[in-house]
C-alpha positions, 0 to 999 in steps of 0.5 A: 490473574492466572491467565495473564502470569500464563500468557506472561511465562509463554512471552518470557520463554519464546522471548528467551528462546529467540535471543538464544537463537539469535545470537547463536546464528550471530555468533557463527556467521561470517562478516560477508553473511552478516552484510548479506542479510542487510540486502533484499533483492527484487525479483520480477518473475516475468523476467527472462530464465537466464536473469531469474538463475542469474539473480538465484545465483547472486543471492546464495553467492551474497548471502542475501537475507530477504526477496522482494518480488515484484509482478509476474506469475504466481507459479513463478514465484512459487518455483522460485521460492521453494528454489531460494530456501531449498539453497539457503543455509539460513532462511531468507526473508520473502515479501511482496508489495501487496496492498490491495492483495496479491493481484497487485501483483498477479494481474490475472487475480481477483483484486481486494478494494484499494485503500481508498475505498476502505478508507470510507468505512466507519467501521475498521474491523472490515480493513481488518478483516481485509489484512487478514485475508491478504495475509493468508494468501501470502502465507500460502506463497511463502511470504512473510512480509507485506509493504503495507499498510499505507499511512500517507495522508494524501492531500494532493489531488494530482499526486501521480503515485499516492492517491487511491493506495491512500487510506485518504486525507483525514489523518486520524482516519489514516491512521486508524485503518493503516493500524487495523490493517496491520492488526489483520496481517499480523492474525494471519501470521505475516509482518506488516511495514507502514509506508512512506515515512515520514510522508508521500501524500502531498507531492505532485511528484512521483520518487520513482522518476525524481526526488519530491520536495515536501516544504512544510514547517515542523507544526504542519509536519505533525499535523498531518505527514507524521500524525499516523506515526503515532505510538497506536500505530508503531506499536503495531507495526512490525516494519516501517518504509522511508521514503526518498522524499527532499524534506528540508525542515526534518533532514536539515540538509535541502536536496539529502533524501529522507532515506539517507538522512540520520536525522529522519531515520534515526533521530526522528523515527527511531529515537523521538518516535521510539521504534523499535522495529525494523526500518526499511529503505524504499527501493534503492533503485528509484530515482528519487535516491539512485541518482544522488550518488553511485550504488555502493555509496547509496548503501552505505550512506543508507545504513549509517543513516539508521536502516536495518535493511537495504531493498532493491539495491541498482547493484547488489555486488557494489553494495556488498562490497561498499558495505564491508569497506565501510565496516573494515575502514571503521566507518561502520562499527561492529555494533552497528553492524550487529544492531540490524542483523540481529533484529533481521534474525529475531523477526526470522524467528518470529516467521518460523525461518529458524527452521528451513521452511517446507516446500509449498505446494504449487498445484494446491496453491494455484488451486486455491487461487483460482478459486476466487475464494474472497469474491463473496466478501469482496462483494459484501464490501462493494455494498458498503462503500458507496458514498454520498457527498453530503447526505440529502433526501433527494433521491431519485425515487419515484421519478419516472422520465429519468436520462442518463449518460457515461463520461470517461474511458472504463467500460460501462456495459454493465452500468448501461445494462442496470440502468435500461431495466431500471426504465433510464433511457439514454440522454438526448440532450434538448430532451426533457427529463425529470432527472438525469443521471451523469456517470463518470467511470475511470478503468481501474486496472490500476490505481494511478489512472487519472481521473481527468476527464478531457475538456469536451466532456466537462463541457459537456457537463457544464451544459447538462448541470445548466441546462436540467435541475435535478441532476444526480452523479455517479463517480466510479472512481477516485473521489477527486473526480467530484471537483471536475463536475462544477458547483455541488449546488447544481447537483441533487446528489453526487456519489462515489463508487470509487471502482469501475466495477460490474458489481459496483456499476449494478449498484447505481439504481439502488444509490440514486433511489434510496434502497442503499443508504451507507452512512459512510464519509468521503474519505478525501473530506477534511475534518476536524478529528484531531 
């Protein structure tokens, strides 16, 4: 009991301390500071000097309370936010979009899994794990925010933009690893915002280039779109995104995007679901909401329709301005107005920007990096991935005349390397053969490859599955891939690795023989947990 008064008093105090200083940074700010601090800008860092000082510029000139930055060069980014809170009178907000870690945006970094994979685990604590240490290398960049975890339910094969960023189609299990990821984030120290809201999993469509439509009724809503957003998981995140989504049932306004909707954003998340935390737009300048209305009005309409912050606006300078129109003209009152700066400070608090931060140290950094310092763990997670379809005793164990063949268009050098030591020999179709092994690897630089394979391979398949008996595959890759290989009674077993990755590809005889057994579920499997 006395443990718990303590840690009780400790709460109360650093609670008290917050709002003090919220209101105090409240009370001496200016309407123009107020309306900046609403704004997070996006930064590529690959982008040109002159736009990069250009975009410096405009943050101190607006007040802009956050940075998004976006894909370029980690020793850029470091520049450029030592740069930005060396210039800023209040500290401003940083946050990547870094899902599968900060390779998602540094090309030239070691990748962590993408949610799909760790999605297959029955254990969460290893995506808790994977948070964790996500967060700690963006601690180290200087950001406090990370646009993660997913929580779409993605239930569309052909969803161009989901897909492998998804934890996978069960709802239950979304939620629990979206839920374990953001515990992992908040160890290391970095807020966590759960995506897109109220959700992008079943859409043949991409919001970046138009406006997806999701049809379906209330009942089916709940079930599965808005199942992770649950109490187990707002509880735990400090951030959620809404998505630029045409969901008629719950924006009562067909072809209104979700984000500018008042009845998605405030009646529904805010109200109904009880969040509390910050509510974040998707990128304004996606065409799932930029081409509804002009800039300034996206702002605004945005605002009144419950968000607290603005990211990536097409035209920050039209935004601004619409914004303190808005105020000046009563469209937006002043309680509104204070609602969402004062929870952007009070997480600004709980970040350490209080104070003005200290200069990172790029060389350490960079050092660190380039490191590779998570490719142990990583490899621990590649083992553990691997999953069967649906389990059979029917390993290739024991076989000796065993004829192999890759489909698809990601490297097989390493595959081709295992299986050769292994005894496999390349297949010869007429041949005879005891087994025969059919790969498919997808390049998986980046998660929205398709997995499609052209029709003169799955014809190609469909000859060896009628032709051989005891065939084994190998999908190194989306486990979607499995609905192109035809009936699973053809098959003895079918596997998914789900990377195209040298580790990964070293594992195939270790899978078909029976030395790793992962008693794993394949994410994409509808169930019945609810």
């Amino acid at each position: 009991m006395r443990y718990i008064l303590f840690y009780l008093a400790l709460f109360i105090s650093f609670y008290s301390q917050a709002q003090s200083w919220v209101d105090k940074t409240y009370q001496h700010m200016s309407l123009e500071e107020k309306v900046g601090q609403l704004f997070m800008v996006g930064i590529t860092t690959s982008d040109p000097p002159e736009m990069l000082n250009r975009q410096l510029s405009d943050i101190q000139k607006f007040n802009v309370g956050g940075v998004a930055f976006l894909a370029g060069m980690p020793e850029v980014q470091i520049d450029l936010t030592n740069r930005i809170q060396s210039n800023a009178s209040l500290g401003v907000l940083i946050a990547m979009d870094a899902e599968w870690g900060v390779a998602m945006r540094f090309k030239t970094l070691e990748p962590f899994p993408w949610a799909m994979a760790m999605g297959s685990l029955q254990d969460t604590q290893w995506t808790r794990e994977l948070g964790n240490r996500i967060g700690q290398d963006l601690r180290r960049m200087g950001v406090h925010m990370n646009f993660a975890p997913v929580a779409d339910i993605n239930v569309h094969p052909l969803n161009p933009i989901i897909g492998n960023r998804s934890f996978g189609s069960s709802p239950q299990r979304v939620m629990e690893h979206a839920k374990a990821y953001a515990q992992g984030l908040s160890d290391s120290g970095v807020l966590s915002c759960a995506k897109h809201f109220p959700g992008h999993g079943d859409t043949a469509q991409d919001s970046h280039k138009t406006l997806p439509q999701v049809v379906h009724q209330r009942k089916r809503l709940n079930q599965v779109e808005l199942f992770p957003y649950q109490a187990t998981l707002l509880d735990q995140v400090d951030a959620v995104m809404v998505a630029h989504l045409d969901v008629p049932e719950l924006t009562h306004q067909p072809g209104q995007p979700s984000s500018l909707s008042k009845a998605v954003v405030t009646d529904l998340l805010i109200d109904e679901l009880s969040f509390n935390g910050l509510v974040i737009t998707d990128a304004l300048n996606m065409k799932g909401v930029s081409q509804s209305m002009d800039p300034g009005q996206v702002a605004v309409e945005a605002f009144l329709a419950g968000n607290d912050i603005l990211l990536i606006p097409v035209d920050l300078a039209a935004g601004v301005q619409s914004m303190m129109r808005a105020i000046s003209t009563g469209k937006i009152s002043e309680a509104r107005l204070a609602h969402s700066v004062k929870k952007i400070l009070t997480y600004k608090y709980q970040v350490g920007l209080a104070e003005k931060p200290g200069l990172i140290h790029k060389a350490e950094v960079m050092s660190y990096l380039a490191s590779n310092p998570h490719s142990d763990w990583i490899e621990q997670v590649y083992t553990r991935i691997p999953t069967q379809e649906k389990a059979t005793d029917k390993s290739i164990a024991n076989t000796q005349n065993i004829g192999y063949i890759t489909f698809g268009a990601g490297d097989t050098t390493q595959y081709q390397e295992v299986m050769n030591q292994w005894g496999a020999k390349p297949l010869i179709y007429g041949n005879e053969y005891e087994a025969v092994v059919v790969s498919i690897h997808v390049p998986d630089s980046s998660p929205y490859t398709s997995y499609r394979l052209s029709a003169e391979s799955l014809e190609q398949i469909a000859r060896i599955t009628s032709r051989y008996k005891n065939n084994y595959a190998l999908v190194f890759g989306s486990p979607y891939a499995l609905t192109q290989l035809g009936d699973p009674a053809l098959w003895s077993q079918r596997w998914v690795m789900y990377l195209n990755k040298p580790k990964l590809q070293s594992l195939g005889p270790d899978v078909l023989s029976g030395k790793l057994i992962n008693n794993n579920r394949l994410p994409t499997q509808k169930t019945t947990e609810r």
